[in-house]
C-alpha positions as CSV (number, residue, x, y, z in Angstrom):
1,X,-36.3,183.0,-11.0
2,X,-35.1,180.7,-13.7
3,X,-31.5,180.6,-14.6
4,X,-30.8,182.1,-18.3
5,X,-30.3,179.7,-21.0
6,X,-26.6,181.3,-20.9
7,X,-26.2,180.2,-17.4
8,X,-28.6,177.0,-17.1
9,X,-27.5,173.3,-17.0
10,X,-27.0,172.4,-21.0
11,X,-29.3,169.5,-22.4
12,X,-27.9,166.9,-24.9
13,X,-30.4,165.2,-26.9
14,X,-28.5,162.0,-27.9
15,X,-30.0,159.2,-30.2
16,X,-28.4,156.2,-32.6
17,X,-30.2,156.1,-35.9
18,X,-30.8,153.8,-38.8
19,X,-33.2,154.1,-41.7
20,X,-35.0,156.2,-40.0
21,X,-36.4,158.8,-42.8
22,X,-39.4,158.2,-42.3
23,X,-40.2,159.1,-38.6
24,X,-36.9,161.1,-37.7
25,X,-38.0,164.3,-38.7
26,X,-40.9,164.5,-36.5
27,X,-38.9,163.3,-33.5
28,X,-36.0,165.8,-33.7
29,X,-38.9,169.1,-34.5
30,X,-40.3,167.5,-31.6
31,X,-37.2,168.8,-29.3
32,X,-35.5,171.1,-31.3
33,X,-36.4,174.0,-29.3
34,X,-35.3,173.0,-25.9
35,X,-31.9,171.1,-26.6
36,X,-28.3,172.6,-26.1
37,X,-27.0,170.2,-28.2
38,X,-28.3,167.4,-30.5
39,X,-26.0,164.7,-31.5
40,X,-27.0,161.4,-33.6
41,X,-25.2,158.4,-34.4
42,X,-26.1,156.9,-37.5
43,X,-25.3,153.3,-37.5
44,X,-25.6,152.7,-41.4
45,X,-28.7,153.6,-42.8
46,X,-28.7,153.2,-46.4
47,X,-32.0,155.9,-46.7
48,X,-32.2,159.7,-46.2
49,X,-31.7,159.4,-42.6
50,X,-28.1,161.4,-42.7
51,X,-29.7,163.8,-45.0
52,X,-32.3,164.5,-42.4
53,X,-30.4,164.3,-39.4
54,X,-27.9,166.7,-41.0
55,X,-31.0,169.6,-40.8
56,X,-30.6,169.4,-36.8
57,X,-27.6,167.8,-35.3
58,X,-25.2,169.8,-34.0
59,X,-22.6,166.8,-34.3
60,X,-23.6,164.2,-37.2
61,X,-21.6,160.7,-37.2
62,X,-21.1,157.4,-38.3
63,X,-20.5,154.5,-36.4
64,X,-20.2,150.5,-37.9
65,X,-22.9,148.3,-36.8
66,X,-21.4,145.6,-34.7
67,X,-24.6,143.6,-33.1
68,X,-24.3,145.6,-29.5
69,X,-26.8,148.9,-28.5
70,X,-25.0,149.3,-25.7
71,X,-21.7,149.9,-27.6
72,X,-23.0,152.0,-30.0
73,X,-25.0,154.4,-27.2
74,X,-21.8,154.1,-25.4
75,X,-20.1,155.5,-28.0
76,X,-22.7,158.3,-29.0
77,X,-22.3,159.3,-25.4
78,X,-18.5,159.5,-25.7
79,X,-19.4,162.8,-28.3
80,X,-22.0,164.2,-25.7
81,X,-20.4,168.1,-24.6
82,X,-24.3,168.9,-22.0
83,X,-24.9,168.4,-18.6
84,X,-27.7,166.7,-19.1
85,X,-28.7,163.6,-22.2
86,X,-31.8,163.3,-22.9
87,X,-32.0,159.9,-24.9
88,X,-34.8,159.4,-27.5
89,X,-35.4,156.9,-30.8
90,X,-36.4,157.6,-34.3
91,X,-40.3,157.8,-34.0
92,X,-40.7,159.2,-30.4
93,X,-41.2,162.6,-29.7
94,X,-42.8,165.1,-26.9
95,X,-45.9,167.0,-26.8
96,X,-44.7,170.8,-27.0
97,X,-45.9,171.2,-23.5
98,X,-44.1,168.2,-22.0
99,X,-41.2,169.9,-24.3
100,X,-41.3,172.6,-22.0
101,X,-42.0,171.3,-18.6
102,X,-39.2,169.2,-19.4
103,X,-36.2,171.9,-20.2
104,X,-38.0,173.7,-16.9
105,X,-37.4,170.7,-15.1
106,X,-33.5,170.4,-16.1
107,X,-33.4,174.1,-15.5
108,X,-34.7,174.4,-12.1
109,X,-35.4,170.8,-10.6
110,X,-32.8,167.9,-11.9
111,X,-30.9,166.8,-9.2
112,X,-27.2,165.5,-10.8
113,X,-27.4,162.6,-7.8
114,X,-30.2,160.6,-9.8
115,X,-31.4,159.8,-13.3
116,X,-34.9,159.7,-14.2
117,X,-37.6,157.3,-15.5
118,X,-39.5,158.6,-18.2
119,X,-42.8,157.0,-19.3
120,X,-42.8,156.0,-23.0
121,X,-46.5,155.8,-24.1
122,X,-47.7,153.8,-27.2
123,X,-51.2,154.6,-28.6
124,X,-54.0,151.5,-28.4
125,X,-54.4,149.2,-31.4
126,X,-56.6,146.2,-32.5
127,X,-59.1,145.1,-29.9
128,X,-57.3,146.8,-27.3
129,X,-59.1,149.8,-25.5
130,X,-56.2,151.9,-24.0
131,X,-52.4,152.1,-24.9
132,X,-49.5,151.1,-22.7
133,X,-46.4,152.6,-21.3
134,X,-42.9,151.6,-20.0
135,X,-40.7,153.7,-17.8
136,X,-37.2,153.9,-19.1
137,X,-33.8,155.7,-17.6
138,X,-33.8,158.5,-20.7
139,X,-32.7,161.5,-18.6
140,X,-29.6,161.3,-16.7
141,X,-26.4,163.5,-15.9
142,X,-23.4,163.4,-17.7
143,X,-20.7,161.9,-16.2
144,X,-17.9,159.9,-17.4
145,X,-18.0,156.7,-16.5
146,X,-21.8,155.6,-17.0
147,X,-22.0,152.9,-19.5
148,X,-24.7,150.9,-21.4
149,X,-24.5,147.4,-20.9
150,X,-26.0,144.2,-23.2
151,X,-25.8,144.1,-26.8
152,X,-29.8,144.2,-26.4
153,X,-32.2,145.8,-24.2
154,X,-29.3,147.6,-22.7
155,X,-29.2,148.6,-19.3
156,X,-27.7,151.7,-17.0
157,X,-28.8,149.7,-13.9
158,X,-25.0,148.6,-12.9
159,X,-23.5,151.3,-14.0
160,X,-25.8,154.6,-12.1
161,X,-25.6,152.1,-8.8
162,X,-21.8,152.3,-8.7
163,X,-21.9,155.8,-9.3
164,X,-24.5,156.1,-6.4
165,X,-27.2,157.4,-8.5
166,X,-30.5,157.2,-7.6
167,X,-33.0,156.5,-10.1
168,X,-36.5,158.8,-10.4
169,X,-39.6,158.3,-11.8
170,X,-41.1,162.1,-14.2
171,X,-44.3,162.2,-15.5
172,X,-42.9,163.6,-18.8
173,X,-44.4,161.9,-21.8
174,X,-42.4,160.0,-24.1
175,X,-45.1,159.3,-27.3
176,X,-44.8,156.9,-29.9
177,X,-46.8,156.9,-33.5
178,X,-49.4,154.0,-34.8
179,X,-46.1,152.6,-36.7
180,X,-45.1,150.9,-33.3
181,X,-47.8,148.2,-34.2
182,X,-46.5,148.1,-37.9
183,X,-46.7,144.1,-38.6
184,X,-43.6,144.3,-40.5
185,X,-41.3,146.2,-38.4
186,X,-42.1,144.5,-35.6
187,X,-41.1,140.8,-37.3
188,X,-38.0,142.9,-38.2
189,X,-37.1,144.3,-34.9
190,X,-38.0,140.1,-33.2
191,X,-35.5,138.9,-35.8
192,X,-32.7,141.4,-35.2
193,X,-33.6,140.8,-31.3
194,X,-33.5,137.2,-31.2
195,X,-30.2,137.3,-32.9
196,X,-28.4,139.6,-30.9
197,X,-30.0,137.9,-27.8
198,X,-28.5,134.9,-28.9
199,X,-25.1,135.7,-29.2
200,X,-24.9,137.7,-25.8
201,X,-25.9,134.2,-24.2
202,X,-23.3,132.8,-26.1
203,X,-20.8,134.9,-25.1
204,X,-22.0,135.4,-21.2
205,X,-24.5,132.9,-20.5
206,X,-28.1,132.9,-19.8
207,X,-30.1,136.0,-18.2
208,X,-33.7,136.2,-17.3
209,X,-33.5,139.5,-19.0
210,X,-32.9,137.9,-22.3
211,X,-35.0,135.4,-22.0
212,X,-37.7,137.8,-21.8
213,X,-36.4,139.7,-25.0
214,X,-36.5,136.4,-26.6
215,X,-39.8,135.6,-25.7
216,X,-41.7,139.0,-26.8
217,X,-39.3,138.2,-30.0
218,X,-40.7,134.8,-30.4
219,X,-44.3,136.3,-29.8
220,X,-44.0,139.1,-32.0
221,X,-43.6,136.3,-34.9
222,X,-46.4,134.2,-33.9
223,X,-44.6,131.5,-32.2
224,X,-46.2,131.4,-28.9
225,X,-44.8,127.4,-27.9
226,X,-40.8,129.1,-28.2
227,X,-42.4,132.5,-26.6
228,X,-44.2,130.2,-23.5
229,X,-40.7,128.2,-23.4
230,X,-38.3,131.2,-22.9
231,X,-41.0,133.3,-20.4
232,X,-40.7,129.9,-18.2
233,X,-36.9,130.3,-18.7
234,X,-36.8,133.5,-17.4
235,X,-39.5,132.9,-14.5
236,X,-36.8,130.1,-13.2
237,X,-33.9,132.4,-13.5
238,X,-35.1,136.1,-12.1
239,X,-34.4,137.3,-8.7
240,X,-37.9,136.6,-6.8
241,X,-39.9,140.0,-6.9
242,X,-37.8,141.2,-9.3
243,X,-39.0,143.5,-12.5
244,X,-37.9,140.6,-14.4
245,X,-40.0,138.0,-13.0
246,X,-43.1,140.1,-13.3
247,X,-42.3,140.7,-17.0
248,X,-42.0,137.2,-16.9
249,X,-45.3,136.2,-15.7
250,X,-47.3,139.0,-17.9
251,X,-45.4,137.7,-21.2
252,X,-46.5,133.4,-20.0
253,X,-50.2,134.8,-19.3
254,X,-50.5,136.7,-22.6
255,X,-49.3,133.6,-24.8
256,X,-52.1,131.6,-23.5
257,X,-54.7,134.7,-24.4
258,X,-57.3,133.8,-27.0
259,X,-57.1,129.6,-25.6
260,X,-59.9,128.6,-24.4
261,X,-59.0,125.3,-23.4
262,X,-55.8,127.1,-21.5
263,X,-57.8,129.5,-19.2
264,X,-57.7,127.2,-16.7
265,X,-53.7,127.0,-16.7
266,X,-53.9,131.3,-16.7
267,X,-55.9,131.5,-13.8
268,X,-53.2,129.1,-11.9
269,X,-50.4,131.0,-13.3
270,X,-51.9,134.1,-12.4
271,X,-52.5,132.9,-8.8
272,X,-48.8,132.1,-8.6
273,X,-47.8,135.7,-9.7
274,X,-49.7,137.2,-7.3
275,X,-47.9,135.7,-4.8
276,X,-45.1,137.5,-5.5
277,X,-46.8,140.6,-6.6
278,X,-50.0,140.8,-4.6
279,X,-51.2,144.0,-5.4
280,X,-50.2,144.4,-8.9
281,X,-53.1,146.2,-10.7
282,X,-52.5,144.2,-13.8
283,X,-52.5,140.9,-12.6
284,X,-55.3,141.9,-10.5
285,X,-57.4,142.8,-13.5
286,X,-56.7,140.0,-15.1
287,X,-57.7,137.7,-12.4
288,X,-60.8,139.1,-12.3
289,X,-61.0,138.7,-16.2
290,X,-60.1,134.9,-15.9
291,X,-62.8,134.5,-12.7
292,X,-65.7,136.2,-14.6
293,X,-65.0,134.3,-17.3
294,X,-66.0,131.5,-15.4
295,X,-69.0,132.9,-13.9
296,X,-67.4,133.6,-10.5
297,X,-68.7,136.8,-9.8
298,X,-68.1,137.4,-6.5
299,X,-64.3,136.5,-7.0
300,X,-64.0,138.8,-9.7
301,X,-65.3,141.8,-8.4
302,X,-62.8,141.5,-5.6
303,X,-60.6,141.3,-7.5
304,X,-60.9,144.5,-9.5
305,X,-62.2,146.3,-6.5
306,X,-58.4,145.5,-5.0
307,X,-57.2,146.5,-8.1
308,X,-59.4,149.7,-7.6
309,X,-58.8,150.5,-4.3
310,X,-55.2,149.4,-4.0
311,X,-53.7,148.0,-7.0
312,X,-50.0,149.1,-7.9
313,X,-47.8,149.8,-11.2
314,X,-44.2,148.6,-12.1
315,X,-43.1,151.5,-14.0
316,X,-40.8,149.6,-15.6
317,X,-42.5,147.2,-17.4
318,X,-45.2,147.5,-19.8
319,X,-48.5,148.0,-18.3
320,X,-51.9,149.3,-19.0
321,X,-51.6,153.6,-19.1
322,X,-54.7,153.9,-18.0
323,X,-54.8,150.9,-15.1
324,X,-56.4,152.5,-12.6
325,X,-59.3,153.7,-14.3
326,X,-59.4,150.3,-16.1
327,X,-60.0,148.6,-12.5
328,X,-62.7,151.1,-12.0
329,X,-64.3,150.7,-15.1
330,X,-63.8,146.9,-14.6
331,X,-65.7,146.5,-11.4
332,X,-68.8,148.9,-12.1
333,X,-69.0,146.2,-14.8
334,X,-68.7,143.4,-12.6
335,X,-71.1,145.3,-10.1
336,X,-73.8,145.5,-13.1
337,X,-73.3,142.0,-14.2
338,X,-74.8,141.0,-10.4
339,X,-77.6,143.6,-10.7
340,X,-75.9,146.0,-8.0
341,X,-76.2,148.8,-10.3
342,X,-76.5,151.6,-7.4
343,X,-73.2,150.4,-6.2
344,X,-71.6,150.8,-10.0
345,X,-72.8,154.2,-9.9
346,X,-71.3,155.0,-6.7
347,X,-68.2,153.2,-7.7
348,X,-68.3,155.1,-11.2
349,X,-69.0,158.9,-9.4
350,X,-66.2,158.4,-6.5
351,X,-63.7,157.1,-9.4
352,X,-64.6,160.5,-11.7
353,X,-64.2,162.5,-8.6
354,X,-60.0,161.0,-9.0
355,X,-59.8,160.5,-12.7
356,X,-61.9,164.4,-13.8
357,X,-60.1,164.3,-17.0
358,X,-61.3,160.5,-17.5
359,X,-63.6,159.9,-20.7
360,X,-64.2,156.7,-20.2
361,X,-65.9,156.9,-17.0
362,X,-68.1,159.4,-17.9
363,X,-68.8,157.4,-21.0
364,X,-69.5,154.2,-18.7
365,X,-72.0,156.5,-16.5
366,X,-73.7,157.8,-19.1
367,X,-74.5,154.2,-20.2
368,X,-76.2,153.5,-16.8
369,X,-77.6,156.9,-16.6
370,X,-79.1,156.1,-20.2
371,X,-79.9,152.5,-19.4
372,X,-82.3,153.6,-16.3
373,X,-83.8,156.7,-18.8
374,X,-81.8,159.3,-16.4
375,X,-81.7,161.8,-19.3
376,X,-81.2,164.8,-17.6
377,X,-78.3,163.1,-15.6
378,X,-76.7,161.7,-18.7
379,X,-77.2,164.9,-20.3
380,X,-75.3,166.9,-17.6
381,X,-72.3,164.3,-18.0
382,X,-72.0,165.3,-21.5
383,X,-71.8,169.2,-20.7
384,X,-69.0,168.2,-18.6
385,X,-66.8,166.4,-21.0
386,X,-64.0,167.8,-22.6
387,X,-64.3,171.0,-25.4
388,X,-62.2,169.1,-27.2
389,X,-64.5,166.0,-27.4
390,X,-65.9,165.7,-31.3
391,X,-69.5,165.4,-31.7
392,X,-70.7,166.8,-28.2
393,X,-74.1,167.8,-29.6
394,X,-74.7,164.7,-31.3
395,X,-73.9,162.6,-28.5
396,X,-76.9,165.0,-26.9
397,X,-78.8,163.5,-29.3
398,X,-78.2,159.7,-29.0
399,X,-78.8,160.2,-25.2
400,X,-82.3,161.8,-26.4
401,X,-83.2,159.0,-28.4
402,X,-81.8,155.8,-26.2
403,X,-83.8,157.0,-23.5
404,X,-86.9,157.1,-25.9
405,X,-85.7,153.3,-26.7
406,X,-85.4,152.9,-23.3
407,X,-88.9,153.8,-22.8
408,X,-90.1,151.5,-26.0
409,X,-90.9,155.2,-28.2
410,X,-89.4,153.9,-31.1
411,X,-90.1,156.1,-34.0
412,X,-89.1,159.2,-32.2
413,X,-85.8,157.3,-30.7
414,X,-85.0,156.0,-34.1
415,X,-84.8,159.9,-35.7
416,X,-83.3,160.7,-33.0
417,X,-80.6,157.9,-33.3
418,X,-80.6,157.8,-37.4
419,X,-79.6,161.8,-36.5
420,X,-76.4,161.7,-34.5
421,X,-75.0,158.7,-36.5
422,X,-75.6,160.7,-40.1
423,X,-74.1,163.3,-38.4
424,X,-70.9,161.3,-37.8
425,X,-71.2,159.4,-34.5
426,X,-69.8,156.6,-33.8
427,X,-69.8,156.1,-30.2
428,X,-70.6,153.3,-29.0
429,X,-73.5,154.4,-26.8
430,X,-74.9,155.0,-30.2
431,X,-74.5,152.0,-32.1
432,X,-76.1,150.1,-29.8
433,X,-79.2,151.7,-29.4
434,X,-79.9,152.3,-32.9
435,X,-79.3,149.0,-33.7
436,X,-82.0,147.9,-30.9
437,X,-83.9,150.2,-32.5
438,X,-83.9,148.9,-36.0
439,X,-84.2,145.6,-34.7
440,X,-87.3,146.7,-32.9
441,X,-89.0,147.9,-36.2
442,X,-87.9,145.5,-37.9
443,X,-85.3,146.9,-40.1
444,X,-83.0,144.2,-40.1
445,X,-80.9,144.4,-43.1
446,X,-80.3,147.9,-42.0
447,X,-79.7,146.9,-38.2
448,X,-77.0,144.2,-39.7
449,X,-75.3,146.8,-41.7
450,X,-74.9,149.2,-38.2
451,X,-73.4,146.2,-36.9
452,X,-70.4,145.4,-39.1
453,X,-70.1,149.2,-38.8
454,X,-69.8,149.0,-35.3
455,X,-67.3,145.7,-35.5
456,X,-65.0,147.8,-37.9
457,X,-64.9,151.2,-35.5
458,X,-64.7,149.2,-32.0
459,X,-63.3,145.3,-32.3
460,X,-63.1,145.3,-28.5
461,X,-67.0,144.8,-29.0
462,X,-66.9,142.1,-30.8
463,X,-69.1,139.5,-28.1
464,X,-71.5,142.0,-27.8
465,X,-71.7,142.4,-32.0
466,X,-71.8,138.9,-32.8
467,X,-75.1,138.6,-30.4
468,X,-76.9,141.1,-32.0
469,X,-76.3,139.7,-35.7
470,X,-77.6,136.4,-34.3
471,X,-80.3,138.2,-33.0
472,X,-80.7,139.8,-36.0
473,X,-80.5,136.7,-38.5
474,X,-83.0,134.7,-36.1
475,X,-85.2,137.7,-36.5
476,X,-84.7,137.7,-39.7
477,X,-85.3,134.3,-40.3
478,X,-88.1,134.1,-38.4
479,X,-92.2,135.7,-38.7
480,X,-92.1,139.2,-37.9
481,X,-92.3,139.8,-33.8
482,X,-94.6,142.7,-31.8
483,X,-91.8,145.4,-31.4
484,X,-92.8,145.9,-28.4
485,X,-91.5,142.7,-26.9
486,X,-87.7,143.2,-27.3
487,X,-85.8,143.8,-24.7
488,X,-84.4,147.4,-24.4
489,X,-81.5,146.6,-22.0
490,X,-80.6,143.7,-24.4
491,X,-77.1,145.5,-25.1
492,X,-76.2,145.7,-21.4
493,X,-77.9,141.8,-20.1
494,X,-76.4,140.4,-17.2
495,X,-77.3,137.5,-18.3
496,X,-76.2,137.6,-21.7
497,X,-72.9,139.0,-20.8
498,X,-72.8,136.3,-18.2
499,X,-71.8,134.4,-21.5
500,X,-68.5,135.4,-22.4
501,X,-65.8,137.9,-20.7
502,X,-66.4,141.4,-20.9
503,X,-64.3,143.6,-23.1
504,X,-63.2,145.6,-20.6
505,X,-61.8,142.7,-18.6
506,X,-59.9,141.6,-21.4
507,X,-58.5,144.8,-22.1
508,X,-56.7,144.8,-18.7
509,X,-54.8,141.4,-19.4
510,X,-51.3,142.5,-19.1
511,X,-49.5,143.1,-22.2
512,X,-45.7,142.5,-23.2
513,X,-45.3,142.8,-27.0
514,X,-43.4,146.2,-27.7
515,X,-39.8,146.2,-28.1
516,X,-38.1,148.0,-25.3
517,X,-37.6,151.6,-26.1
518,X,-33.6,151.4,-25.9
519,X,-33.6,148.6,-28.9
């Protein structure tokens, strides 16, 4: 039986706050319900913050800003009465579910001999097809004597070890809001980090750990020569096989991203990291990104089937949420690419039968399912997605009418297609095969406007878009063509995807361009 409320551990929830009104709100409604004790230190915010604040702390202060998180938690945490802290920043909150399995955790489970890693999640953006996460000490017993340390990207990692503390990895759910990938405050937050970064190397020397802050600051403003140049710094510096080096590596191998004329130097640097890190899932992935871009199939595939099979996850640095089912997703495509579709499908089925829950592998299934005219089996995927999936029965009908495409029955694929998308679809799956159908009846003008549709909704499709309006304006261009000759499996070519690196591939390159949770 759980302990009363009366009688169970207390929970702090402790933050330091400035101009925060607009996200703070929804952070502290976010745990309201399962803290003891909520105490904020506002660091001078010049907004509505205190005003906010004041509607849920239980202690309210202010503290100067003098240049150092790790003084001002420090201090926050001098003001902290629970057992337990639960540290979070303006703009986070947890799921009311995660809410609860969290205060049941504290309540039943925490052990006051560790802390514990929480995963703080932030949502996709841009071309990007899956969000990312970092593990961060956020829960951890209250005893005196544990201190913050670095004026930025603070860390406990000193201070739990002398205290013999063992650190803990929970599968409770920090989430972060679409504002994470707000232009503006993220120059804001590289400016303020490259300052404060600079003056703790003034004052106690170079770290790798701030020469990574300094290059995600750099690379957060566009400068990606400084960005390369402090990475490298930081690679010379860390402890081999340390979390910094690996940071390290992933912030070099996404400066050069985009370069073509630099994918040569990736692939080396990439080699070099996995070295050190040979089973890292990300660099992994992104080998196999590099390799395929340079028509080195058999490479590639190995690559993401290690990545697959065996590939691993640093917690605590920024990586891929969704990593594993990335590598899966990542080889069937590599499989297809060399024509070993029964292998994908294999692949794809044994990787649903781990990931259930995992949309994008059924999606990818469906596609071959639909791509071969296996109605009925794409059909049966579709019954087993998600109720909370939008748009189950017009996906139903886009599977209807691709296989009709499949199958060259244009008219009745095309009503079919027109259907679903007029009825708000904007899957992928669908896109695609209604512009192959337009193309094929020659409906070009219509087939181009589909595709700047489908560049808007998905940029991670962008190669496969910008074939199909060259197909289009050659059509176009030239004398009307028999229907019938186009290519139905034009949207899923090995050989025209042989052309350029597949989406997904890219997707998996490893990311480092979110300030750290603690700053």
């Amino acid at each position: 039986m759980s302990p009363s409320r009366e009688t169970a551990p207390r929970l702090s929830v402790a933050m330091i706050v400035c101009n925060s009104s607009d996200t703070l709100a929804e952070t502290l409604e976010s745990i309201e319900s399962i803290a003891d004790e909520i105490v904020i230190a506002d660091t001078g915010s010049t907004d509505e913050t205190q005003q906010i604040a004041q509607r849920f702390a239980t202690m309210l202060f202010s503290r100067p800003w003098d240049d150092d998180f790790a003084a001002a938690r420090n201090h926050c945490l001098s003001r902290v009465n629970g057992d337990w802290v639960l540290w979070l920043d303006a703009g986070e909150r947890l799921s009311e579910e995660t809410a609860r399995q969290l205060r049941q955790f504290v309540e039943d489970e925490a052990d006051p001999r560790k802390a514990y890693l929480l995963p703080v999640a932030v949502p996709a953006s841009g071309a990007n097809i899956a969000g990312e996460r970092l593990g961060c000490v956020r829960l951890m017993p209250n005893y005196p004597g544990i201190r913050f340390a670095g004026r930025v990207r603070e860390r406990l990692t000193r201070s739990l070890a002398e205290h013999g503390l063992e650190v803990e990895a929970l599968p409770y759910c920090i989430e972060r809001g679409a504002q994470q990938h707000d232009p503006e405050i993220k120059s804001q937050k590289a400016r303020r980090n490259i300052k404060l970064a600079d003056r703790e190397i003034a004052e106690r020397g170079p770290q790798p750990r701030l020469s990574n802050c300094l290059g995600e600051a750099f690379q957060a403003l566009g400068d990606i020569g400084r960005a390369a140049e402090h990475y490298r710094k930081a690679l010379a510096t860390a402890e081999k096989g340390s979390t910094d080096m690996l940071e390290a590596y992933y912030g070099l191998l996404t400066t050069l991203d985009g370069i073509e004329q630099e994918r040569q130097t990736q692939l080396a640097i990439c080699l070099q990291a996995l070295e050190t890190f040979p089973l890292d899932a990300q660099l992994l992935c992104a080998m196999g990104g590099y390799l395929q871009a340079q028509g080195r199939w058999d490479l590639a595939t190995r690559a993401y089937q290690t990545a697959y099979q065996y590939g691993q996850v640093n917690p605590e640095t920024w990586h891929v949420a969704e990593i594993r089912e990335l590598a899966a997703a990542c080889y069937c495509l590599s499989l297809q690419l060399q024509h070993k579709e029964d292998d994908a499908q294999r692949v794809l089925e044994e990787a649903l039968e781990s990931h259930p829950q995992s949309v994008r592998l059924r999606r990818q299934l469906i596609e071959l399912h639909v791509k071969h005219s296996r109605r009925d089996e794409a059909l049966q995927l579709v019954d087993n997605l998600p109720p909370s999936f939008v748009g189950l029965e017009a996906l139903r009908g886009v599977i209807r009418g691709a296989c009709l495409a499949g199958q060259q029955n244009w008219v009745p694929a095309l009503a079919y297609l027109e259907s679903a998308h007029a009825a708000g679809c904007r899957e992928t799956i669908c896109l695609r095969w209604l512009t192959i159908t337009l193309l094929a009846v020659g409906e070009h003008d219509r087939a181009r406007a589909i595709l700047h549709e489908w560049q808007q909704t998905d940029p991670a499709s962008s190669n496969e878009v910008s074939r199909y309006l060259d197909a289009v304006s050659s059509a176009a261009e030239s004398a009307p063509a028999a229907p019938r000759q186009l290519r139905v499996d034009r949207g899923t070519s090995a050989d025209e995807q042989r052309s350029s690196k597949p989406n997904v591939g890219t997707s998996s390159t490893p990311r480092s361009t979110h300030s750290t949770p603690q700053s």
